[in-house]
Every structure is written in C-alpha cells, then in structure tokens.
C-alpha angles and dihedrals in degrees: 000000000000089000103054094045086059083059102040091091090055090070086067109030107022139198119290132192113251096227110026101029092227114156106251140189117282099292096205093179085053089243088139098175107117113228097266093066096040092066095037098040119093103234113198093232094065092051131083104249143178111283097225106029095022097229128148124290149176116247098260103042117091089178136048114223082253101048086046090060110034145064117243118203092203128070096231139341128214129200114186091208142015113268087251140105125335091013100044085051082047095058103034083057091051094050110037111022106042104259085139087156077072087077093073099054083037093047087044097057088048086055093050092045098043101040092071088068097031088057087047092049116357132227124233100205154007132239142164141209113259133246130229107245084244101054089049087040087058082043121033099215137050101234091207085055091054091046102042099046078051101053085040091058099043092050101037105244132136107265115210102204107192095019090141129038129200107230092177146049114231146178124274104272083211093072088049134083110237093272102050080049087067098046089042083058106046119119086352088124140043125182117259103261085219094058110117119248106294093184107134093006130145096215132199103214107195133205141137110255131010112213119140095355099222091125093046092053093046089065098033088056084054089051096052086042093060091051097275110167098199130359116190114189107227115193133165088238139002125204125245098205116112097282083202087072141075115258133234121274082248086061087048089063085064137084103223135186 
C-alpha cells in the first residue's frame, strides 16, 4: 500500500526526463533520464577527471592548473556532469524559476555518483552550503538544502540542515578572478552554534555547481576546523572553463559554488 500511494502523484504529474522533458515511465529510484539520453549524455563518471576538484581532464593529466597551484581545503570534490547544455538549462530552471520537482532526477544522479565511494569508505553525515536570507527571501528555497536531505535520505545517512550560516552579503563569485573569490568568501560563514559535534567525521557537503571552488574551500576549512576528518564536495555539475579566468556576462547572470 505504501507503495502505491509513492506513486499515486505520478498519475497527475508524471516523470519527466531531466534533459529532454519527455514524459517516462514511473523512475522509483527518482533516475528520471529516458533511455535515449542515458546512452547520449556525458556522465562524469565515465570521464577521466581531476583527482581533487573532479573536473575534466585529459588522460594523461592527475591534476587540473588550479588544483596544481592552489591549496584546496577539502579532500575531493564529484560532479556528476559538465556546466553545459541540458544540465546547465536543468539547473538554471531549478534555481531560478521554481522547478523545485527537478531536485529529485538531480538528487538521484548524486546518489548514483556518490554511493560507489560511500560503499568503499563510508560518510558519517550531510550537509549543505548555506543560503543569504535575501536570496532565500527572492526564492524561497535554498536548492543545496532540497538535493542533500534527499541523498541523505537515500543513502541513509544523518542530514544537518542548517549546519552552516551566511553572516554576510557578497558579491557574485561569478564577476571575480579566483583570488578575489577567496577574499569575497572570508569570513563570509560561520558554523551554525547549534551543529552537533563534527570531530573524527567523514562528511557530504552538497551544493548545485562546482567552479572555482572558493566557496567550497571557505566551508570545508570550517569543517576541518571543527575536527572534520574528510570533506568530499558533491554537485550536480562542475565547469570545465579555465576556473583561473574571469567568466562571460552570460556566467555573471549565475549563482555558482
């Protein structure tokens, strides 16, 4: 019974494919992508990547020109795409123009990107980047916070809702050069005084898109601070332009990781 009433909503709103909006069969696991995209899409995990921030590489490559240079505060990242085409309209239309139900496909393919190394050396909790009051205010709902309770759920793991909190407004990462990104972000956060004790753990930290990965650093350093013994980054996509540049006018429109 409990079944059939998880799929009672599907009768009137049914599955769509995350990238071609085509109408599918029921997706229980939440895996909405028709048959058609799985096999065209360029999944991340079929792809030779950074070893650190999980971007893109060539073969031959173990390290990315930013991950050579600088210093990362967390111990890997995973993307489960490129910033590019279907997923980067998938997740324009989740943040920006309400199609909060994308959170469930997008959640699903974190899962599946995430459980191999979960299964090899397991986390101990979920958490999320935070959101300003204003932008949640314009929202009316922090993306990161829909897609990790999700994966934590799926996977089984404790989910800390409101682990980190924005104590200041800043600038668009998007308009600043990669050191201008970790200034933007200091002191930006400050961990919730209310988050349980995080000493010894193996922690999920959950947001939409990896670029530079200033802001990803800022609360990973806070997590090691707080006695954190491994934080991966776990986003839907990453991008594969030169995250030492500036980015287009069409980038500065975007809220970026």
């Amino acid at each position: 019974m409990k079944r059939l009433l998880s799929r009672l909503p599907a009768l009137f709103f049914p599955d769509r494919c995350l990238f071609c909006d085509e109408v599918i069969p029921y997706a229980e696991d939440g895996l909405c992508i028709c048959s058609d995209c799985m096999s065209t899409q360029i999944f991340l995990a079929n792809v030779h990547t950074c070893t650190l921030c999980g971007c893109p590489l060539p073969p031959e490559e173990h390290l990315c020109d930013t991950c050579q240079t600088h210093i990362h505060f967390f111990d890997r990242a995973l993307s489960c795409m490129t910033y590019e085409k279907e997923i980067r309209s998938a997740i324009l239309q989740f943040k920006f123009y309400h199609r909060i139900d994308l959170y469930r496909p997008m959640a699903a393919l974190m899962v599946k990107r995430v459980l191999p190394f979960h299964q090899e050396s397991p986390y101990d909790v979920v958490v999320c980047a935070p959101q300003s009051k204003k932008s949640y205010l314009e929202r009316g709902y922090n993306q990161a916070d829909l897609l990790a309770k999700r994966i934590a759920k799926d996977i089984k793991l404790p989910y800390i809702k409101n682990a980190f909190l924005k104590i200041k407004e800043t600038p668009k990462q998007s308009t600043l050069s990669y050191k201008e990104r970790m200034k933007n972000v200091e002191h930006a956060f400050k961990l919730n005084d209310t988050t349980p004790s995080l000493c010894n753990k193996r922690i999920i930290l959950v947001d939409d898109v990896l670029t530079t990965g200033a802001t990803a650093d800022s609360l990973s350093k806070l997590l090691k601070r707080a006695g954190a013994a491994y934080v991966l980054v776990l986003t839907v996509a990453a991008t594969e332009k030169d995250r030492l540049e500036t980015f287009t006018p069409e980038d500065i429109a975007e809220i970026t990781f």
